[in-house]
FIRO-443471 format. One record per residue (C-alpha): residue number from 0; residue in three letters; x, y, z. Coordinates in nm, 4 decimals. Example, Ala and Ser with C-alpha at 12.3 -4.5 7.8 and 13.67 -1.06 7.14 Angstrom:
REM FIRO-443471
+-----+-----+----------+----------+----------+
!   i !  aa !       c1 !       c2 !       c3 !
+-----+-----+----------+----------+----------+
!   0 ! ALA !   1.2300 !  -0.4500 !   0.7800 !
!   1 ! SER !   1.3670 !  -0.1060 !   0.7140 !
+-----+-----+----------+----------+----------+
END
This chain:
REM FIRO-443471
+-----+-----+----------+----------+----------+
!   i !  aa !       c1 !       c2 !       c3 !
+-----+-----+----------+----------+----------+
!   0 ! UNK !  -3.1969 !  17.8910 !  16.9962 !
!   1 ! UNK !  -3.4062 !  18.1902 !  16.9968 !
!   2 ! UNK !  -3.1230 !  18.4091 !  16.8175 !
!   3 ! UNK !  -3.1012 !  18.1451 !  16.5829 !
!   4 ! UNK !  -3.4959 !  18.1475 !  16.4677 !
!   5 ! UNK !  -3.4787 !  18.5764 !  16.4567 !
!   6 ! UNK !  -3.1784 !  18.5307 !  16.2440 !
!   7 ! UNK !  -3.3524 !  18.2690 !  16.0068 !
!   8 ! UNK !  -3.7211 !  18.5099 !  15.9939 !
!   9 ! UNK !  -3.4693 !  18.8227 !  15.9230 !
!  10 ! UNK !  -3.2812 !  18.6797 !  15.6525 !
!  11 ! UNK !  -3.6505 !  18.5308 !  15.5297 !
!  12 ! UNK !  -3.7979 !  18.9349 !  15.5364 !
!  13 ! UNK !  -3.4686 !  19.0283 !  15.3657 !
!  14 ! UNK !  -3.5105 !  18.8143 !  15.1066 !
!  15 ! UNK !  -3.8979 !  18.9201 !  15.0213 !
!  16 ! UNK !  -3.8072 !  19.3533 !  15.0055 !
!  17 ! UNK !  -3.7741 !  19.4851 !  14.6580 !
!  18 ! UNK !  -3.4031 !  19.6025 !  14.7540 !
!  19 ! UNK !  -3.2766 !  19.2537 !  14.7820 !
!  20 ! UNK !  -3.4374 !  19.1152 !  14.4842 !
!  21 ! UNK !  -3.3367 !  19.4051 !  14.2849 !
!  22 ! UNK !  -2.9368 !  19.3502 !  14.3501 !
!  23 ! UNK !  -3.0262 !  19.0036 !  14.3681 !
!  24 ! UNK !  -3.1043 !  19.0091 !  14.0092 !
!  25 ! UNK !  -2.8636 !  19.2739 !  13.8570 !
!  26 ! UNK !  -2.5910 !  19.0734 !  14.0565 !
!  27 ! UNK !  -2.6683 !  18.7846 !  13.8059 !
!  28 ! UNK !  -2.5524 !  18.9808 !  13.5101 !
!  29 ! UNK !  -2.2145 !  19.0462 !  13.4377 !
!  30 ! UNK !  -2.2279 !  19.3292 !  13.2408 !
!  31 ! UNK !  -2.4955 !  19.5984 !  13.2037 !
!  32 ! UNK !  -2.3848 !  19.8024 !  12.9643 !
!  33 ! UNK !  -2.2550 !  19.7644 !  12.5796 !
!  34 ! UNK !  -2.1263 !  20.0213 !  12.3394 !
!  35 ! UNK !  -2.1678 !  19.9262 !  11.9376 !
!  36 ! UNK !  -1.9364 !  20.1854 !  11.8268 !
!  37 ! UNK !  -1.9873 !  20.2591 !  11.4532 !
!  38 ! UNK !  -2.1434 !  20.0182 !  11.2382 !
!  39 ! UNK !  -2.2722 !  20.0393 !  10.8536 !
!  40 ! UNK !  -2.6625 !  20.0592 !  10.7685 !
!  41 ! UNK !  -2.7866 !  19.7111 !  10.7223 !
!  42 ! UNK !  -2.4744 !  19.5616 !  10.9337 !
!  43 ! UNK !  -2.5828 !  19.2726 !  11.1719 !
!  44 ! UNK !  -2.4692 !  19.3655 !  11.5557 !
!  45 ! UNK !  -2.5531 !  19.1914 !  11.8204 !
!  46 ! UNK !  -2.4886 !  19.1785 !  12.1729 !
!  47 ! UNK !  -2.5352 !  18.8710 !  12.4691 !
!  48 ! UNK !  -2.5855 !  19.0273 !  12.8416 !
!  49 ! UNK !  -2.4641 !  18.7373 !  12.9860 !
!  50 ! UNK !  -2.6165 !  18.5893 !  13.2729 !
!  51 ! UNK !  -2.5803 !  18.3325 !  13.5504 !
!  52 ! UNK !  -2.8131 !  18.1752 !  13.7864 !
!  53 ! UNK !  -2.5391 !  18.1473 !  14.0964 !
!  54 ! UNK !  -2.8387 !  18.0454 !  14.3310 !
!  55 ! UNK !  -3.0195 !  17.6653 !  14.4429 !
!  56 ! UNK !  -3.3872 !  17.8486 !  14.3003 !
!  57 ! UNK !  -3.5109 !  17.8107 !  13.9013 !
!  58 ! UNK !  -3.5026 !  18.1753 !  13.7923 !
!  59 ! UNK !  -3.7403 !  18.2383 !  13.5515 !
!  60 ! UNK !  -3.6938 !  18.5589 !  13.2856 !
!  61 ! UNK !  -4.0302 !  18.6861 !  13.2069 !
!  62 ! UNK !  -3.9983 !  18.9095 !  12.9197 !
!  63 ! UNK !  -3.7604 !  19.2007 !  12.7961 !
!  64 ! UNK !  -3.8861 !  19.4936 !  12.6557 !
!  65 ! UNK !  -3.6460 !  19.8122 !  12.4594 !
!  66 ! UNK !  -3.7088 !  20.1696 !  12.4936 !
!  67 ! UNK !  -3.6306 !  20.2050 !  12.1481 !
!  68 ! UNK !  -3.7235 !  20.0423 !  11.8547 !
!  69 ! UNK !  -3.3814 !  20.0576 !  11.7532 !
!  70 ! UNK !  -3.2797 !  19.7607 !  11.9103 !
!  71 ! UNK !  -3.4640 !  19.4415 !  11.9446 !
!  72 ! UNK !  -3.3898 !  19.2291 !  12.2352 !
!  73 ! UNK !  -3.4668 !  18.8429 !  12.3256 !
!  74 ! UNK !  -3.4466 !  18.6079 !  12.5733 !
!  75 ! UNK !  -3.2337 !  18.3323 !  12.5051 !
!  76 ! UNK !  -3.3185 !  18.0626 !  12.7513 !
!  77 ! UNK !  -3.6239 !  18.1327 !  12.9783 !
!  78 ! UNK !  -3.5287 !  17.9055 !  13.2821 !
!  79 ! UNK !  -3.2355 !  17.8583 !  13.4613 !
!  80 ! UNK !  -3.1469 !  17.6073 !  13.7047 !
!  81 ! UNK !  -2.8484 !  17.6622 !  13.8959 !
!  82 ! UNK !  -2.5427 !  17.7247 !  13.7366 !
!  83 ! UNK !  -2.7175 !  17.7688 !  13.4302 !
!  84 ! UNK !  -2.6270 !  18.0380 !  13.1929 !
!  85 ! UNK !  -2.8385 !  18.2443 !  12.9709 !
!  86 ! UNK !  -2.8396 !  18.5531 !  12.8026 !
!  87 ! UNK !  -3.0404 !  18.9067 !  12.6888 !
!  88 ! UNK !  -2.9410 !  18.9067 !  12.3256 !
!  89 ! UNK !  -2.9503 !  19.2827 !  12.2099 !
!  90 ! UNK !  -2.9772 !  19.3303 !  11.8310 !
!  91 ! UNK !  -2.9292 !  19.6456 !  11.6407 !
!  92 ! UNK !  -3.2254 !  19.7414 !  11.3768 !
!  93 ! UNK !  -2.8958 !  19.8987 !  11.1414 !
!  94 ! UNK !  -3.1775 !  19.8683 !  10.8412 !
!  95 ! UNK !  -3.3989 !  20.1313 !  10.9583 !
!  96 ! UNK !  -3.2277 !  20.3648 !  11.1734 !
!  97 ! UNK !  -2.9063 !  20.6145 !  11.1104 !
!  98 ! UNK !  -2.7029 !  20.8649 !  11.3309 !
!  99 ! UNK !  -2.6584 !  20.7424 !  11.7057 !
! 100 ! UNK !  -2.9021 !  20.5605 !  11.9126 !
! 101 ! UNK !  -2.9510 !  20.4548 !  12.2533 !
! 102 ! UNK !  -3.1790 !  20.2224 !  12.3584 !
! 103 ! UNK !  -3.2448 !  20.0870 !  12.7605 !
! 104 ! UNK !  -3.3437 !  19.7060 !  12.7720 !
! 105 ! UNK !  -3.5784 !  19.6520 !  13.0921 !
! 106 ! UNK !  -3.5593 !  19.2696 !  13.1906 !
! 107 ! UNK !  -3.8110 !  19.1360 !  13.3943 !
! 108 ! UNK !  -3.8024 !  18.8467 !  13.6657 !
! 109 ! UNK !  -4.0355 !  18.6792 !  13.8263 !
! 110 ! UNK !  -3.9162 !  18.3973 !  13.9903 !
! 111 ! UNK !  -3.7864 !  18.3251 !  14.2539 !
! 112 ! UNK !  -3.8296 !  18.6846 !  14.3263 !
! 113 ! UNK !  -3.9669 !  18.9699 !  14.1300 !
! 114 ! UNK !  -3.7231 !  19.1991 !  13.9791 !
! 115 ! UNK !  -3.6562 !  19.4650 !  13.6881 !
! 116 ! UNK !  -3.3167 !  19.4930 !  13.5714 !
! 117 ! UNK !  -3.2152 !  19.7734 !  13.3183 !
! 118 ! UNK !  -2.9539 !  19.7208 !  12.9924 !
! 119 ! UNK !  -2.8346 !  19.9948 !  12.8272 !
! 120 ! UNK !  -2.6948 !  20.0002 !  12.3977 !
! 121 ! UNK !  -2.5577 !  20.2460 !  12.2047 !
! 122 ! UNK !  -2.4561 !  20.2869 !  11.8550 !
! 123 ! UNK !  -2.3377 !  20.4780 !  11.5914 !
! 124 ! UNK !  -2.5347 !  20.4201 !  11.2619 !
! 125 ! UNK !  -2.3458 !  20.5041 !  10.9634 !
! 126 ! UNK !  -2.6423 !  20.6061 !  10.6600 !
! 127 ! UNK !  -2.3704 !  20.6295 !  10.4213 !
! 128 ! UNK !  -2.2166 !  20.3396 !  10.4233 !
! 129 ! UNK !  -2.3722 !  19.9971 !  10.3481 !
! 130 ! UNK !  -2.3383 !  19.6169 !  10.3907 !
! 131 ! UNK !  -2.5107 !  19.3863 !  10.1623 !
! 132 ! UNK !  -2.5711 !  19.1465 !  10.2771 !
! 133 ! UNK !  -2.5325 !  19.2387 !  10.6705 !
! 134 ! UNK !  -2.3558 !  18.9804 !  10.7729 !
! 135 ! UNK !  -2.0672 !  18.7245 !  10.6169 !
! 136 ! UNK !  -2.2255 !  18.3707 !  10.6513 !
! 137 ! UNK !  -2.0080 !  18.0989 !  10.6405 !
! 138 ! UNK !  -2.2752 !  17.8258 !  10.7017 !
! 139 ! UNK !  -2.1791 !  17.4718 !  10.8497 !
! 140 ! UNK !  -1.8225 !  17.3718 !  10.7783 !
! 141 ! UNK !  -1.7066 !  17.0073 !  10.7547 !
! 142 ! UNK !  -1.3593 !  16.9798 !  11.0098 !
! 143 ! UNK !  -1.0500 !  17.0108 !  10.7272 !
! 144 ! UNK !  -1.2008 !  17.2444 !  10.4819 !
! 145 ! UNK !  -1.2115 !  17.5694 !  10.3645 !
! 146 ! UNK !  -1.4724 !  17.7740 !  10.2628 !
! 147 ! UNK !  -1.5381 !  18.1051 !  10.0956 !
! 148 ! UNK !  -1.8191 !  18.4002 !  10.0575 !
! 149 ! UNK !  -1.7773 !  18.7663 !  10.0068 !
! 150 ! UNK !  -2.0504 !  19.0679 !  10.0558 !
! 151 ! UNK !  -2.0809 !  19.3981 !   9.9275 !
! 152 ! UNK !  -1.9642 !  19.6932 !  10.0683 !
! 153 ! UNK !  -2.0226 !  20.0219 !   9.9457 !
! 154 ! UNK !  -2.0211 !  20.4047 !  10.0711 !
! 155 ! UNK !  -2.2164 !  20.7425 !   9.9359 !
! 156 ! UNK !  -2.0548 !  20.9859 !  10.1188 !
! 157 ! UNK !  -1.7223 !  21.0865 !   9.8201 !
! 158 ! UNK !  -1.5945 !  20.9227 !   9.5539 !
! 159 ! UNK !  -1.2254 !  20.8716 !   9.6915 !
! 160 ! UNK !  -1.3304 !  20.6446 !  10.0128 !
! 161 ! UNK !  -1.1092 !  20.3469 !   9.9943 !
! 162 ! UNK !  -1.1029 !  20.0427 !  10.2151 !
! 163 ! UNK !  -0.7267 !  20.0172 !  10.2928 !
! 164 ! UNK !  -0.7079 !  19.7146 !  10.5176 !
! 165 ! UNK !  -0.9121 !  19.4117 !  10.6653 !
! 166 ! UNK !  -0.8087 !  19.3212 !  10.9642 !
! 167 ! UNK !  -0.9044 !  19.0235 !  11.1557 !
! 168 ! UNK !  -0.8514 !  18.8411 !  11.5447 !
! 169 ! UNK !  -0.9349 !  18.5114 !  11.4569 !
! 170 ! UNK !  -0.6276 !  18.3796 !  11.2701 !
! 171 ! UNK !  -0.8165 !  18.0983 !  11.0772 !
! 172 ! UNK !  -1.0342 !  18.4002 !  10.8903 !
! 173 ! UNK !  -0.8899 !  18.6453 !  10.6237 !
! 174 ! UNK !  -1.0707 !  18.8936 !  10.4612 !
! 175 ! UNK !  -0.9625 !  19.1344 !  10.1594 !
! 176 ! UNK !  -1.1509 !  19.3785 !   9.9782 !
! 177 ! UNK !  -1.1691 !  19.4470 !   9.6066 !
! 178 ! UNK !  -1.3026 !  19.7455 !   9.4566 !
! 179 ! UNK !  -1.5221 !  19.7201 !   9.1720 !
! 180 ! UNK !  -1.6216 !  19.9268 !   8.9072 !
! 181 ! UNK !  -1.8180 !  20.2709 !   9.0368 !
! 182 ! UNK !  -2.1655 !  20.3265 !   9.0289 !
! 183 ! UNK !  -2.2596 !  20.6520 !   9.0173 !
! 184 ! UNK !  -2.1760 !  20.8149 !   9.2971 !
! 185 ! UNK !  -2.1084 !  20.5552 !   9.5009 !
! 186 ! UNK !  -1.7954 !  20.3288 !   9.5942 !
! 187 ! UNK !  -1.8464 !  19.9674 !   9.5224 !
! 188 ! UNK !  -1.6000 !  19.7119 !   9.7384 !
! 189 ! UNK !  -1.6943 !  19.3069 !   9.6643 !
! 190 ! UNK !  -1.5141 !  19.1553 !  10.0582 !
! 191 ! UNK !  -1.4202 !  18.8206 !  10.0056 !
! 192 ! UNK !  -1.3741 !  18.6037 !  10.3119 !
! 193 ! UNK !  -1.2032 !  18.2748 !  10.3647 !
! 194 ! UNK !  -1.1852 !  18.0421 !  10.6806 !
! 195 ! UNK !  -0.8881 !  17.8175 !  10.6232 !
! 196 ! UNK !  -0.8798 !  17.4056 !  10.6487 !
! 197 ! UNK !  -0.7575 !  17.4197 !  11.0021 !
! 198 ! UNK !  -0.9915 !  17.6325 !  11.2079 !
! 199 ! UNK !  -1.1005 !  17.4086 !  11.4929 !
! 200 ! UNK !  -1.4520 !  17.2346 !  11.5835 !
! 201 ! UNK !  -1.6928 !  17.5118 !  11.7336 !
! 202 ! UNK !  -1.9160 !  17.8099 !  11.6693 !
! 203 ! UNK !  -1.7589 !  18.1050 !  11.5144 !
! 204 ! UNK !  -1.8579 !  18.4224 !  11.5813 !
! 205 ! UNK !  -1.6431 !  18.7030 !  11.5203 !
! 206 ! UNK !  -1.5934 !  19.0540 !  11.3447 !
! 207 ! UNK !  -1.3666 !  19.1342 !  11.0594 !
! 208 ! UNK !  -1.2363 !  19.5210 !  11.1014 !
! 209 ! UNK !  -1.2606 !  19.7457 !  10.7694 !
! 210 ! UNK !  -0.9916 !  20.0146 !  10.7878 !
! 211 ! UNK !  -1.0706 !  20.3145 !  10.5217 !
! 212 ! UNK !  -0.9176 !  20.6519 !  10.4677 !
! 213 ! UNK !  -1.2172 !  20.8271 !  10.6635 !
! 214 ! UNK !  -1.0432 !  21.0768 !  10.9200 !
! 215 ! UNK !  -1.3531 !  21.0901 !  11.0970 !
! 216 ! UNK !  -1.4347 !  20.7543 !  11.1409 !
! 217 ! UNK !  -1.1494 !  20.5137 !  11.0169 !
! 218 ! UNK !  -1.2953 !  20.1501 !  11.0752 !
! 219 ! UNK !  -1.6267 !  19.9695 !  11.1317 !
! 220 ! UNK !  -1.6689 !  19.5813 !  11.2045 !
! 221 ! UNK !  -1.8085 !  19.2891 !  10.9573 !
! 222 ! UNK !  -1.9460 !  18.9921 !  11.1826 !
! 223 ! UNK !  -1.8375 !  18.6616 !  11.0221 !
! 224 ! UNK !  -2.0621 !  18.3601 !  11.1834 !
! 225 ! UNK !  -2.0738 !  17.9786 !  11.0998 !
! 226 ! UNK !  -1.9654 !  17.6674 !  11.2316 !
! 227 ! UNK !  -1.7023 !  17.4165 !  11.1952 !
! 228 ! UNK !  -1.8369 !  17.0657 !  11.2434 !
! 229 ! UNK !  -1.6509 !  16.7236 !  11.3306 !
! 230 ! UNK !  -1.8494 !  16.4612 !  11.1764 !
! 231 ! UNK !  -1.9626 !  16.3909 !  11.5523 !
! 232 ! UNK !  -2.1438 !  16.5747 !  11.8047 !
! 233 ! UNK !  -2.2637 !  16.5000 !  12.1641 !
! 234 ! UNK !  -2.5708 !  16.6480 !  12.3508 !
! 235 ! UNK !  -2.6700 !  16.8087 !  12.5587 !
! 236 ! UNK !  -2.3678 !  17.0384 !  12.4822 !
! 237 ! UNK !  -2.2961 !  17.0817 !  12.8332 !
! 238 ! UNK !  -2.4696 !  16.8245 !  13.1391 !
! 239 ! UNK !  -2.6289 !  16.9139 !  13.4277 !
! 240 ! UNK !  -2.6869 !  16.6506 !  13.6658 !
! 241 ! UNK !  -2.8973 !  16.8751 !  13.9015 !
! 242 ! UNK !  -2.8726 !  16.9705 !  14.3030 !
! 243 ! UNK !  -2.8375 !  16.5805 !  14.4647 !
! 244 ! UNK !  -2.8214 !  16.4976 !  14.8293 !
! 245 ! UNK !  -2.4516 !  16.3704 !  14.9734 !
! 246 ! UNK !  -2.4540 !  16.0219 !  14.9314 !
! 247 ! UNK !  -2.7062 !  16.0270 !  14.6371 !
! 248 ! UNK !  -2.6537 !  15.9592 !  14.3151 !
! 249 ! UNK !  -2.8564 !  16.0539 !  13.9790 !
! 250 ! UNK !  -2.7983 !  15.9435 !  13.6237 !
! 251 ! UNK !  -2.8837 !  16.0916 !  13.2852 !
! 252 ! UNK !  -2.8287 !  16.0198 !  12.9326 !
! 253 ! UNK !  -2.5503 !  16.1293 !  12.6817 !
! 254 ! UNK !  -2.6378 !  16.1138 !  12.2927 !
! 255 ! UNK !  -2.3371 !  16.0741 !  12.0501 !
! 256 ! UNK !  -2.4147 !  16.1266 !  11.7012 !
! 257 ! UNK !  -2.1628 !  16.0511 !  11.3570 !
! 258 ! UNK !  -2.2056 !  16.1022 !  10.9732 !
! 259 ! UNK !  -2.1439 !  15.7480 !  10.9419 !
! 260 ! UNK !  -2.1319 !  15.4417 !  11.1889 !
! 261 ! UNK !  -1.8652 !  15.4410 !  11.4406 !
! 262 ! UNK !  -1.7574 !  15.2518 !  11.7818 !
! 263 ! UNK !  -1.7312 !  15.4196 !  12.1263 !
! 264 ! UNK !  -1.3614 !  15.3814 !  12.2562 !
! 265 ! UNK !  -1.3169 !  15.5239 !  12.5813 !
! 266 ! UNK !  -1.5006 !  15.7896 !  12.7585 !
! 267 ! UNK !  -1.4431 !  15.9021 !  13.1476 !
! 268 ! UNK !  -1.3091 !  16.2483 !  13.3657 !
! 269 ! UNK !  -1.1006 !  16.2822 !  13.6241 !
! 270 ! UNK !  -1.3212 !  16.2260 !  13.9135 !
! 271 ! UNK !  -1.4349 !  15.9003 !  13.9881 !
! 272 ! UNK !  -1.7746 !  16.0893 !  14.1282 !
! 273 ! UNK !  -1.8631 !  16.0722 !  13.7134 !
! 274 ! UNK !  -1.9142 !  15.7125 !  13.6158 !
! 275 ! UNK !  -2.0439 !  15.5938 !  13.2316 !
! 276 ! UNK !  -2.1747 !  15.2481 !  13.1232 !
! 277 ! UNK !  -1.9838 !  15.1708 !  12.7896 !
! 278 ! UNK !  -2.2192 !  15.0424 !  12.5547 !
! 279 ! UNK !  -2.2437 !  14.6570 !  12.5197 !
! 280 ! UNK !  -2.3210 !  14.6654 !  12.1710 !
! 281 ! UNK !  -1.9565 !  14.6824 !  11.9802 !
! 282 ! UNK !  -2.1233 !  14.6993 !  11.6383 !
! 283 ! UNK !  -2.0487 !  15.0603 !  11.4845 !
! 284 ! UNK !  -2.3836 !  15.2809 !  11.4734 !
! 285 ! UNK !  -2.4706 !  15.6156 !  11.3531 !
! 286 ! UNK !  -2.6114 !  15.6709 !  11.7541 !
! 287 ! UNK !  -2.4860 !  15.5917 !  12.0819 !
! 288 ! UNK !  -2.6287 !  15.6390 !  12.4053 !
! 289 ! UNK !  -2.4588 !  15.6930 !  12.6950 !
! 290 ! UNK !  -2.5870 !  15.6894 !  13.0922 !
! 291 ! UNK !  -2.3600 !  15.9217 !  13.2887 !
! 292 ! UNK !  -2.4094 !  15.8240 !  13.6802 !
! 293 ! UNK !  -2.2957 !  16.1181 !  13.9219 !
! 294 ! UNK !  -2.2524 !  15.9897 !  14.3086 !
! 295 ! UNK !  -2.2878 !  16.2725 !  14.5640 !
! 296 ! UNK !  -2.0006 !  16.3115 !  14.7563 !
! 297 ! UNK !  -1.9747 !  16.4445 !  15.1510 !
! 298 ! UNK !  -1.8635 !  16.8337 !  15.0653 !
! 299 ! UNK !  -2.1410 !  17.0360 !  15.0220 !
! 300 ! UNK !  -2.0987 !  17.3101 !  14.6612 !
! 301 ! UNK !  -2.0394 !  17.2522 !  14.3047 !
! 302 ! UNK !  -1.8696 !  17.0040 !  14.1255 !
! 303 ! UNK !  -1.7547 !  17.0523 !  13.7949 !
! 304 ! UNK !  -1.5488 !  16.8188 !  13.5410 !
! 305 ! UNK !  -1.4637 !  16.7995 !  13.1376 !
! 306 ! UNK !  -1.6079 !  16.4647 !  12.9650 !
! 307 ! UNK !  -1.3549 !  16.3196 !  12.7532 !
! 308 ! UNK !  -1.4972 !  16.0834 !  12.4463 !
! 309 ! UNK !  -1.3227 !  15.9337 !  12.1949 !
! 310 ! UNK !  -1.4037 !  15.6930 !  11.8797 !
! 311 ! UNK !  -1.2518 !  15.4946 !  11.6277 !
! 312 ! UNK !  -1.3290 !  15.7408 !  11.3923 !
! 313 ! UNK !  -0.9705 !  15.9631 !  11.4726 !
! 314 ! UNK !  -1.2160 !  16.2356 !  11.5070 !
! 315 ! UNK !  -1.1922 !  16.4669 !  11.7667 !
! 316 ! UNK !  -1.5451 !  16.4676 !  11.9902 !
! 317 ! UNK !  -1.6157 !  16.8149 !  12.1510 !
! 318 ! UNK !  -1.5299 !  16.7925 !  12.5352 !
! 319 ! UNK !  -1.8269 !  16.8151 !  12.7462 !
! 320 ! UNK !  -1.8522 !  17.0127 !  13.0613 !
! 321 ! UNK !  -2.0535 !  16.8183 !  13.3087 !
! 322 ! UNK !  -2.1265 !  16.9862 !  13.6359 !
! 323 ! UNK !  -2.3579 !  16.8978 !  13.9640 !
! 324 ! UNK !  -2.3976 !  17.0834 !  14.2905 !
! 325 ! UNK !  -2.3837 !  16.8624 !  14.6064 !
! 326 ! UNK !  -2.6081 !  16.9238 !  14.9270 !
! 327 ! UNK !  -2.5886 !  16.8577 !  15.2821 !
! 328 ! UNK !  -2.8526 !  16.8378 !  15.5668 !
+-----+-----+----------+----------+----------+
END
């Protein structure tokens, strides 16, 4: 017995010194490091240190602070319960610096413990080339349709720079550039950009590569961002139903959402630990709402499952990840 209570006040010291905190807290980030590469003055380039609260205490980020004017960081979500995921979003100022930068992030934590943890960027700013605007927005995107925009791309250093391919990852985006008449002494490329009719429901957020004749430096990355929408959405996007006792059970609320008035079909998971009450009402409406019960099993740790929802509509709902973590006396 006496073992047991030194163990419990050594682990409790442990957990108060500044060395356990600090690996505590850099342990929660997956990456701390990122490398731009070469980008064009005025391109937008950002970066998301990913990170994940793996522990049963809210961890609070308190601020985030850059070395370097040159890149701008934010906190993306403040508080994190467990599970949770957030991120240090790391954006290059491309508009008012040139030449290569470096820049250390310092992240600061508070709670449950304090800690600093340090980010580093780098980048390559190219002064001679330029994006105009810095980024290709593609905006919100009904399911089934294309859509189109093009930027400006243009370079100072000599007059036979060419842009000689577009390559891209994402097959549902295809970008080609055009050269336009000269002016001056610059080279003047209109990039036109097209997401095709069957790019699937979600975010998009991804980088075009321009390949050009420059033996120094061949290629330098366009981000494309938008999103495809599906006529229905469902929030929160992802459903925590919090740290319950074995044996307990908690419920929150789904919202479903259309463009125009629809009925609720089915919904469920494959673990009967998730249960949903159907709405009663079978009149189609713009807005459902839907309680989602989670019953605490006997095993102690985390439980995690995919929401499935369909409609009458015949349009597909975005699967919902809905996760709890169990615990035992």
């Amino acid at each position: 017995m006496m073992r047991k209570i030194c163990l419990v006040l050594w682990l409790s010291v442990l957990a108060g010194s500044p060395l356990f905190a600090q690996e505590w807290a850099r342990k929660t980030f997956n990456k701390t490091s990122h490398d731009f590469g070469t980008i064009a003055r005025g391109a937008k380039a950002e970066y998301a240190f990913v990170l994940k609260n793996r522990y049963l205490e809210d961890m609070h980020i308190a601020s985030v602070r850059s070395s370097c004017s040159c890149a701008k960081p934010r906190i993306e979500k403040p508080w994190l319960k467990t599970y949770e995921q957030g991120a240090i979003i790391a954006a290059i100022n491309s508009g008012a610096f040139a030449g290569r930068k470096s820049a250390t992030l310092t992240v600061t934590i508070d709670k449950p413990y304090y800690a600093q943890v340090q980010l580093n960027v780098r980048v390559h700013i190219r002064n001679d080339i330029v994006l105009e605007p810095g980024s290709v927005q593609l905006g919100s995107v009904e399911q089934g349709k294309a859509a189109d925009q093009q930027i400006t791309v243009s370079c100072a250093r000599r007059k036979t720079w060419k842009i000689v391919d577009v390559k891209s990852a994402n097959p549902h985006i295809a970008g080609h550039a055009v050269r336009c008449n000269q002016d001056g002494a610059r080279v003047v490329y209109d990039l036109r950009v097209r997401l095709d009719e069957d790019a699937p429901v979600g975010y998009i957020k991804d980088h075009l590569m321009l390949i050009t004749n420059d033996r120094s430096r061949s290629q330098f990355p366009v981000l494309v961002e938008g999103r495809v929408c599906a006529g229905l959405t469902v929030s929160p996007a992802s459903l925590f139903m919090g740290v319950v006792p074995s044996g307990d059970k908690v419920t929150k609320r789904l919202v479903v959402r259309g463009e125009k008035p629809f009925r609720i079909v089915s919904i469920g998971c494959d673990d009967g630990s998730f249960k949903f009450d159907m709405p009663n009402d079978r009149e189609p409406k713009l807005v459902h709402l839907i309680p989602v019960t989670f019953v605490a099993g006997p095993n102690s740790g985390k439980v995690a499952r995919t929401i499935r929802i369909k409609t009458d509509l015949g349009k597909t709902v975005p699967e919902l990840a809905a996760y709890a973590v169990v615990s035992t006396p």
